[in-house]
FIZASE-159004 format. One record per residue: residue number from 1; x, y, z of N, C-alpha, C in turn. Coordinates in steps of 0.05 Angstrom, whole numbers, plus 5000, padded with zeros to 4 digits. Layout:
<sites>
<NUM <X Y Z> <X Y Z> <X Y Z>>
...
</sites>
This chain:
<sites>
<1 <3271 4093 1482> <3283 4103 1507> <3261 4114 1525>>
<2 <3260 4102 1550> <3243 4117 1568> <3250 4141 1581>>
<3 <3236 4163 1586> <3234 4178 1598> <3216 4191 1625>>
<4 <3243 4196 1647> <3224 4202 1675> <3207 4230 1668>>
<5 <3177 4230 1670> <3169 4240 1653> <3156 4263 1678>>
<6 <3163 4253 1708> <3169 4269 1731> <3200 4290 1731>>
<7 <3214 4296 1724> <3233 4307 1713> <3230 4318 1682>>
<8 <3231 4305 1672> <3224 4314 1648> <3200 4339 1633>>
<9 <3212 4368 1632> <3195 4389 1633> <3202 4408 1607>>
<10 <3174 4413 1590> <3194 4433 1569> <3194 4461 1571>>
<11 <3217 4473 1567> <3218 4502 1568> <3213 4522 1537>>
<12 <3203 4528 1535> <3198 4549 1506> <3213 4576 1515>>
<13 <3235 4577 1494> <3242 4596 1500> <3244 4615 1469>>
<14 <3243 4644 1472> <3233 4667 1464> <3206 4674 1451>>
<15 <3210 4701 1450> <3174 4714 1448> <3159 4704 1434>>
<16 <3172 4695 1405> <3156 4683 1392> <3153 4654 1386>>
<17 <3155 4636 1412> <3157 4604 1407> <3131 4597 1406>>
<18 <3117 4587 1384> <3099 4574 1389> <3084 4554 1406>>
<19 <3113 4552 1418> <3106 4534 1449> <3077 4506 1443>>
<20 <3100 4486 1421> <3091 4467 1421> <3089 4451 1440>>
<21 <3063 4423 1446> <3066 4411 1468> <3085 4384 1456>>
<22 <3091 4368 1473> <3112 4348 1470> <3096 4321 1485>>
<23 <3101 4304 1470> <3091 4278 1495> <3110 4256 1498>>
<24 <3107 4240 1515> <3126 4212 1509> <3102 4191 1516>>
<25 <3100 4168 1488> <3085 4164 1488> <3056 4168 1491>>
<26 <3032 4157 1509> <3007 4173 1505> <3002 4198 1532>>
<27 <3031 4205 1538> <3022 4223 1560> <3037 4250 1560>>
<28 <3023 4265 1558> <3041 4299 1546> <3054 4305 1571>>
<29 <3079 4323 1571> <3094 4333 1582> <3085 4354 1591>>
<30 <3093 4365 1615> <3085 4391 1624> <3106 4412 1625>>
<31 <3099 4435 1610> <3115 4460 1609> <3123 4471 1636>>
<32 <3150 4482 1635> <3164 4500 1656> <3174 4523 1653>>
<33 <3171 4549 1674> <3175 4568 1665> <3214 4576 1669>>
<34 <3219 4553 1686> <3252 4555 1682> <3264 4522 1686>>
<35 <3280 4525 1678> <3299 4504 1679> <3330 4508 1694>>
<36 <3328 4473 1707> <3362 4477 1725> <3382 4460 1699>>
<37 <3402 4483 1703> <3418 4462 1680> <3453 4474 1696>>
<38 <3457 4452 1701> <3487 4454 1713> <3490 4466 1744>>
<39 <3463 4467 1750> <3458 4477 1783> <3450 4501 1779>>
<40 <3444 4513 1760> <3431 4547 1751> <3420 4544 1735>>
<41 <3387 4562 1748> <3360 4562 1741> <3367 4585 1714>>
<42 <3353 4575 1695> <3353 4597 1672> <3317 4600 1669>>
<43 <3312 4617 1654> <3280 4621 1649> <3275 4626 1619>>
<44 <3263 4629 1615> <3244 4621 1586> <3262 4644 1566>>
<45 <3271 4670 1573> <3283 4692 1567> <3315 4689 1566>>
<46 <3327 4667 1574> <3347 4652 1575> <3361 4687 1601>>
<47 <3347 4693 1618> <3360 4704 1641> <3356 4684 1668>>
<48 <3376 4698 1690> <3386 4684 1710> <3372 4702 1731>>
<49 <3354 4713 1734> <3333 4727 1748> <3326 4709 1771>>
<50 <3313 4688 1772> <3311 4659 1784> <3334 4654 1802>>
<51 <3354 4655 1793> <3371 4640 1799> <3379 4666 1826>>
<52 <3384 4691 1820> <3385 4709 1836> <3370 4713 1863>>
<53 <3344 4707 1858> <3317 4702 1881> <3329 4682 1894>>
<54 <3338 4655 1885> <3349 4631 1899> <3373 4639 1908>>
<55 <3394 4662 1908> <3417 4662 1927> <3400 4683 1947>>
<56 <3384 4705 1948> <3384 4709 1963> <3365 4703 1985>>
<57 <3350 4684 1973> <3335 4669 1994> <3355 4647 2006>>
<58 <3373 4640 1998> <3391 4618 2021> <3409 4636 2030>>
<59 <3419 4659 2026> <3431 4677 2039> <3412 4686 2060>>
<60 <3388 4692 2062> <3366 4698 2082> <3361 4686 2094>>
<61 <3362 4657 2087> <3345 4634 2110> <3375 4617 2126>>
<62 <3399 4614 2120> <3421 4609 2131> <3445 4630 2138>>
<63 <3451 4640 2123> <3473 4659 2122> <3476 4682 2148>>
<64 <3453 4698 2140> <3448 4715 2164> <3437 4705 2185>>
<65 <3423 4684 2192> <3419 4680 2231> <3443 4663 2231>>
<66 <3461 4657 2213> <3485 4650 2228> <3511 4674 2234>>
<67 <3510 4703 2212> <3524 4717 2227> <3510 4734 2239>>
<68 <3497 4728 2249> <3477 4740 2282> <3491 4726 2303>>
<69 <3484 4700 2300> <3497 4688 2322> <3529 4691 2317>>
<70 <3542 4697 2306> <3565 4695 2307> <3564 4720 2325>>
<71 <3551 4749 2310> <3546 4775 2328> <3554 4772 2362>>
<72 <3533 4752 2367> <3527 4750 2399> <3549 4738 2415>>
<73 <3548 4710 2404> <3572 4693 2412> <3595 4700 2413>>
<74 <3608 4715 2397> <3637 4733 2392> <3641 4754 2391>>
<75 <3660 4766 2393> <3662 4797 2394> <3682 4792 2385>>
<76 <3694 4802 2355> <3721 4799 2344> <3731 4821 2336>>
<77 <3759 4823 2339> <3778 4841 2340> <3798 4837 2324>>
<78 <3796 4866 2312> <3810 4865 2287> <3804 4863 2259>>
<79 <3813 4861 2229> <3800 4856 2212> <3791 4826 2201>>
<80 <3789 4816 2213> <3783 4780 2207> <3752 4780 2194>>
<81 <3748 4767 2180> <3711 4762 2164> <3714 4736 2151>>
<82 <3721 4714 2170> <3722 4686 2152> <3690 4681 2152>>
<83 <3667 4693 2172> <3636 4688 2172> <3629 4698 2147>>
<84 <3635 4719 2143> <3625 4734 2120> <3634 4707 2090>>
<85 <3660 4710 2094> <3671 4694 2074> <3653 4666 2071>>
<86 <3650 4663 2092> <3636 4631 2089> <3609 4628 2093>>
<87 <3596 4645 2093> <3575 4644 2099> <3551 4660 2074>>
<88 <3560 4679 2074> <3548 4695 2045> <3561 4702 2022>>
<89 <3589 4698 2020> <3593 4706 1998> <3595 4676 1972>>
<90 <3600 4658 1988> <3596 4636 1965> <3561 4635 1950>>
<91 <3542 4638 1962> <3513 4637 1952> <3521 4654 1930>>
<92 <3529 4678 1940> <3522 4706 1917> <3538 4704 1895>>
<93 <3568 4689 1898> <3586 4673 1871> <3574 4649 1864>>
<94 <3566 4638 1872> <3557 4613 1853> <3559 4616 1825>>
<95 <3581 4603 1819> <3582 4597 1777> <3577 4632 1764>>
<96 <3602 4644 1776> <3598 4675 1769> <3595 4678 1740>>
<97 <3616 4662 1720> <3612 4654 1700> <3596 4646 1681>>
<98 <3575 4632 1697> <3558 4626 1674> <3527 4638 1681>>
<99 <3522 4650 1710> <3493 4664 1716> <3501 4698 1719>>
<100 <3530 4706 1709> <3530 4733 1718> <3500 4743 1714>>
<101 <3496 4759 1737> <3465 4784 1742> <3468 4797 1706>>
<102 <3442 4796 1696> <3443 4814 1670> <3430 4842 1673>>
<103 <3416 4844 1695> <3395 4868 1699> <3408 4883 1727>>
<104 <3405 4908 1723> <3414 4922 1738> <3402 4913 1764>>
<105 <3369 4908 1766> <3352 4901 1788> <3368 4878 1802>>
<106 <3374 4865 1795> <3383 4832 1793> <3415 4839 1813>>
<107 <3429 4862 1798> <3453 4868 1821> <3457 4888 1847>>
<108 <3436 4908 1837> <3428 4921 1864> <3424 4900 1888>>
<109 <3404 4879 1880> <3397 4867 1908> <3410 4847 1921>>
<110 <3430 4838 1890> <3457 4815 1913> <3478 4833 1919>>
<111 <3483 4861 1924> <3505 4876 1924> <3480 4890 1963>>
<112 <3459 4896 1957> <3445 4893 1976> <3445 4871 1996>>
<113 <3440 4855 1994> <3454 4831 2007> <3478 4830 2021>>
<114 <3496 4833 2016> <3525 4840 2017> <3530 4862 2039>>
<115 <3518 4881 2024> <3517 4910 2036> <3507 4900 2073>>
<116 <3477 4888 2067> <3478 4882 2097> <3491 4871 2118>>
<117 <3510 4849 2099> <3528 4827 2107> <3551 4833 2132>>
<118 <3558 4856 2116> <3581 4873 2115> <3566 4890 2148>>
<119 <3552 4901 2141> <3535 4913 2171> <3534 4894 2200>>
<120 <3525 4877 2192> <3524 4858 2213> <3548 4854 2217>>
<121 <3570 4847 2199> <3600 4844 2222> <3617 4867 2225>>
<122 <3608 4893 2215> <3615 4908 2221> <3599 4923 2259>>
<123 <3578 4918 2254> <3567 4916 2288> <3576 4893 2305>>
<124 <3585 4860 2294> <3602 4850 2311> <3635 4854 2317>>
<125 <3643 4867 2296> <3675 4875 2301> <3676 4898 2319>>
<126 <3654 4918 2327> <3650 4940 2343> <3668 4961 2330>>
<127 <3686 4969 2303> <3697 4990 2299> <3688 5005 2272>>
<128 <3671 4984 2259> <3669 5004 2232> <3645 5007 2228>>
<129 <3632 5003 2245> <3600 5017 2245> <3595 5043 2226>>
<130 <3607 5063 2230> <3604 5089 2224> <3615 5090 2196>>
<131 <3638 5073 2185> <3642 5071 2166> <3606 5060 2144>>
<132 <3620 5079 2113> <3608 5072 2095> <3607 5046 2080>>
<133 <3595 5036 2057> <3590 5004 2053> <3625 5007 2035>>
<134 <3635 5023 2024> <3651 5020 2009> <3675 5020 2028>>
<135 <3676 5034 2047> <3703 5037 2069> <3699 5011 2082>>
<136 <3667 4995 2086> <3671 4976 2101> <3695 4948 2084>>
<137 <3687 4954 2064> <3695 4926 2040> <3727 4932 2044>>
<138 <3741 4961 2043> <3760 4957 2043> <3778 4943 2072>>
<139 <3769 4948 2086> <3773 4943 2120> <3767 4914 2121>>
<140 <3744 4902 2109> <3755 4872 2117> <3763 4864 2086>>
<141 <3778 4879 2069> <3789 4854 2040> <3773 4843 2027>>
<142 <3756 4867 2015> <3735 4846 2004> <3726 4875 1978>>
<143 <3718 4851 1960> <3711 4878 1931> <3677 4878 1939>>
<144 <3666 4896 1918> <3638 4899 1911> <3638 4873 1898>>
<145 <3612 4861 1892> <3598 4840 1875> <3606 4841 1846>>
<146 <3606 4871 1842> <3616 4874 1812> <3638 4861 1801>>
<147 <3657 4879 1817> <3679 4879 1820> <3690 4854 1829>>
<148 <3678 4828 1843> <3691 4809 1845> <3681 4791 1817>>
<149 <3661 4792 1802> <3647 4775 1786> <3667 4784 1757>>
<150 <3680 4816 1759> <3689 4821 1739> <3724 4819 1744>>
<151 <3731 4812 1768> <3757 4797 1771> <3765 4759 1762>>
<152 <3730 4746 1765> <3733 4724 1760> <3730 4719 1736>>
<153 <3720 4738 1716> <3722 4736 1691> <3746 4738 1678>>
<154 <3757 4760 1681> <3792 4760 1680> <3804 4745 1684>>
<155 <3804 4729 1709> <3822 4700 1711> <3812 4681 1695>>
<156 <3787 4679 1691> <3779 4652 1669> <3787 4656 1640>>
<157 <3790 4688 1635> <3806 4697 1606> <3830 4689 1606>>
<158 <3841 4694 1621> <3872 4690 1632> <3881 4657 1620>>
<159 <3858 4643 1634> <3861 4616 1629> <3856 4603 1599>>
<160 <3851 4625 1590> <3834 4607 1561> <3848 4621 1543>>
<161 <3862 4647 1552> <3876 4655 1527> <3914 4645 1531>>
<162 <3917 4642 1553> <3949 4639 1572> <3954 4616 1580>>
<163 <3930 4610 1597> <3941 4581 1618> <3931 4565 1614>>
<164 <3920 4542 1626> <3915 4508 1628> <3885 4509 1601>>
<165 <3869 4521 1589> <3848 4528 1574> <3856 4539 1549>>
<166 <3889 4543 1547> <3890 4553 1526> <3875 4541 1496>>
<167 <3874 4519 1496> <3870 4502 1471> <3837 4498 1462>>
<168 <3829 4502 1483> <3802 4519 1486> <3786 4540 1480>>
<169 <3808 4566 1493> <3804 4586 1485> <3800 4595 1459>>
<170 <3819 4580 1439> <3821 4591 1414> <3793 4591 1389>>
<171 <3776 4560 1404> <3746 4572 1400> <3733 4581 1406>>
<172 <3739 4594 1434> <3721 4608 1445> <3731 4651 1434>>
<173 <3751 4657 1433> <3760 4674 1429> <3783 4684 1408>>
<174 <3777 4704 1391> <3792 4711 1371> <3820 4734 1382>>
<175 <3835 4734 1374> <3857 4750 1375> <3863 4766 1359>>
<176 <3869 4787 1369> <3865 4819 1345> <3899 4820 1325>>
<177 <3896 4818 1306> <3917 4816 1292> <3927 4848 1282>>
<178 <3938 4853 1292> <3964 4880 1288> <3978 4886 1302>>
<179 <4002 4906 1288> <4031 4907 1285> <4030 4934 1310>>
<180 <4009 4946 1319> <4013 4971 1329> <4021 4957 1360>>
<181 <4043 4977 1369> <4049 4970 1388> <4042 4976 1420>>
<182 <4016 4999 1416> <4006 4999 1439> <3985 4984 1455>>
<183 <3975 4985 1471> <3959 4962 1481> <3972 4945 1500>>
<184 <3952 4924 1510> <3975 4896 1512> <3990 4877 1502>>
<185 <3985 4868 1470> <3997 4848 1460> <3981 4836 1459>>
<186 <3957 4835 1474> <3951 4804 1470> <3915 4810 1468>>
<187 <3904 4823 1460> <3878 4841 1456> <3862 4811 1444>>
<188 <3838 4817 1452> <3821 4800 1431> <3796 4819 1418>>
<189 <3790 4804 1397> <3772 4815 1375> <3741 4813 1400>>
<190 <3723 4844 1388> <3695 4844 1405> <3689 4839 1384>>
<191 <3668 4819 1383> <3647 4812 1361> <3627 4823 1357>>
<192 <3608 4831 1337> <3586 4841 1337> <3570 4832 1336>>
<193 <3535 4834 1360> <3517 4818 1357> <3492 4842 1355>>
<194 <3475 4835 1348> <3437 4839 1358> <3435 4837 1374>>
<195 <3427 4813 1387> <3416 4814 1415> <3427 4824 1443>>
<196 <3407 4828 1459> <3416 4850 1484> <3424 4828 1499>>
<197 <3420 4801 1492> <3426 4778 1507> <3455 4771 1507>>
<198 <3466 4762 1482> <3489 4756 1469> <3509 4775 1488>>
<199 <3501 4796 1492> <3524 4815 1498> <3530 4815 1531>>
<200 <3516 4787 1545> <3516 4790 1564> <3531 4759 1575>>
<201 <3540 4753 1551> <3556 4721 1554> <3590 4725 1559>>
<202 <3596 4714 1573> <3626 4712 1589> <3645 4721 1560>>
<203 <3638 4704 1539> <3664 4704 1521> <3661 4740 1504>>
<204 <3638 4751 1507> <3629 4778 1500> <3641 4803 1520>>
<205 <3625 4795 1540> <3622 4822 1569> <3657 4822 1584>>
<206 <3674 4800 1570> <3695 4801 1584> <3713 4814 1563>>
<207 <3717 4811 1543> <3735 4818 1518> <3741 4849 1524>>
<208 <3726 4867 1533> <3730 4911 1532> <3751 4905 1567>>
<209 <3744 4891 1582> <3756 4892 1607> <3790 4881 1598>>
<210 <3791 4864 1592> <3821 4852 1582> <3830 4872 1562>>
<211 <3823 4875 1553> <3835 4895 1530> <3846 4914 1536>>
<212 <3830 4926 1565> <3838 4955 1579> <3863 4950 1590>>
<213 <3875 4920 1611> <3890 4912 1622> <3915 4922 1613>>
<214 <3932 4929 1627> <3972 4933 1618> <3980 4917 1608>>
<215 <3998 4912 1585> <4018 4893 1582> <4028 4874 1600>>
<216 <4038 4887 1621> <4048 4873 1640> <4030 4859 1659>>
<217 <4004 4862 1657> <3989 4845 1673> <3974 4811 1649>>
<218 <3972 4822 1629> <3964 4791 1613> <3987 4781 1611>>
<219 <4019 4792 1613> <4045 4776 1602> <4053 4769 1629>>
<220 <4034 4764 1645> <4041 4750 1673> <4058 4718 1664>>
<221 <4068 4713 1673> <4079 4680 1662> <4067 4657 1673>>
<222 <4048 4672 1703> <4036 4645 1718> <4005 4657 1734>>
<223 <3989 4645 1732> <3956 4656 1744> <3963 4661 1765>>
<224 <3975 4649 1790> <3990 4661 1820> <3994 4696 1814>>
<225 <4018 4696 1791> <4025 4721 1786> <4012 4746 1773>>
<226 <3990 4729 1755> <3963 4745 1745> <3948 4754 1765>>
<227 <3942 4744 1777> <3920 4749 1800> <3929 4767 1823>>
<228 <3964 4768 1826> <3969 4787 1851> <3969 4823 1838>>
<229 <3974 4821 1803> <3973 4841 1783> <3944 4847 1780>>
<230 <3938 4839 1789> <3896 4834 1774> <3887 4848 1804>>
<231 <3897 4844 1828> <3884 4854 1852> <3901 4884 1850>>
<232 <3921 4891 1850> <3921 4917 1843> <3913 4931 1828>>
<233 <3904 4922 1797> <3895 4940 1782> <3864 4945 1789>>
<234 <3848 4926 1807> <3823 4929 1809> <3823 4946 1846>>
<235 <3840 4947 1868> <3840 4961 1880> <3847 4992 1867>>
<236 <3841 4990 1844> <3852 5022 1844> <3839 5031 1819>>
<237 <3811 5005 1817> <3791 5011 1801> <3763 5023 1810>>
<238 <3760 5051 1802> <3734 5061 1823> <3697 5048 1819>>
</sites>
């Protein structure tokens, strides 16, 4: 089998890889310090650090001189932010699921991002200037970064333990077996790992959030109905 050996790059990943070289045929391959796999840059440390620098450099180089010009060109009234919506907040979700930020540094500066986002159409809407970054989010309908990355995790639980993923789910996630009747019913088992890594994977970092959930929000009967239960309990999550 041939290999494009222009594409073709090896990554060594952890501290102690001997970081063998590789060839195809008589010509060695050249090492990389990250790799794209599914449209998200991972790095040798298997973090998404990379991948973070890359939203907010296309949030920097498109996003904002387009809600500038939106700034100038319009003067909008009322709470409307479809610019915001379309313009910066898809970069900063990209595949929330599989690059969630692992380092605090890593969410300060896309929640920074945001934070500015929010400024700029808050100086083109002309009323909530004076408002703070958290009064601004609520005024145009919109969560923190956290808070939306840890709403989309919940709906993808939702799916893999409830809806269209169920049959899925069941390798991906264990279900807590007992008779006690408080809780939700429908709890799953936290696993125990070592690594500081492991504990930062969807089917891990989501399990303590669901668990906390009401009864009545996992025994939703339909994700429509999950999700209108899921935005109240997180509006009234500090």
């Amino acid at each position: 089998m041939k290999v494009n050996k222009a594409k073709c790059k090896v990554l060594h990943l952890g501290q102690g890889n001997p970081q063998y070289q590789y060839r195809e045929g008589s010509e060695w391959m050249e090492s990389s310090p990250t790799k794209k796999d599914l449209g998200i840059l991972v790095g040798k440390k298997l973090d998404m650090s990379q991948q973070r620098m890359l939203a907010v450099q296309q949030v920097s180089s498109h996003s904002y001189p387009r809600l500038h010009k939106k700034k100038h060109d319009q003067q909008v009234e009322g709470g409307d932010s479809p610019s915001l919506l379309h313009f910066v907040r898809p970069n900063l979700e990209y595949h929330i699921q599989l690059w969630s930020p692992q380092h605090k540094t890593d969410m300060d500066l896309l929640e920074w991002v945001q934070r500015r986002a929010t400024k700029i159409r808050a100086s083109c809407m002309g009323r909530l200037e004076h408002l703070s970054y958290e009064e601004r989010l609520i005024e145009l309908g919109l969560y923190s970064l956290e808070k939306k990355r840890l709403q989309e995790d919940l709906i993808a639980a939702f799916q893999y333990t409830k809806g269209t993923c169920k049959k899925d789910g069941e390798s991906l996630f264990t279900k807590v077996c007992s008779d006690r009747t408080r809780g939700n019913g429908f709890k799953l088992k936290e696993g125990r790992f070592k690594s500081d890594i492991r504990k930062k994977f969807f089917t891990m970092r989501v399990v303590r959030h669901w668990n906390r959930l009401l009864r009545e929000d996992v025994g939703a009967p339909s994700l429509e109905l999950f999700k209108a239960m899921l935005d109240r309990a997180l509006s009234n999550l500090s």
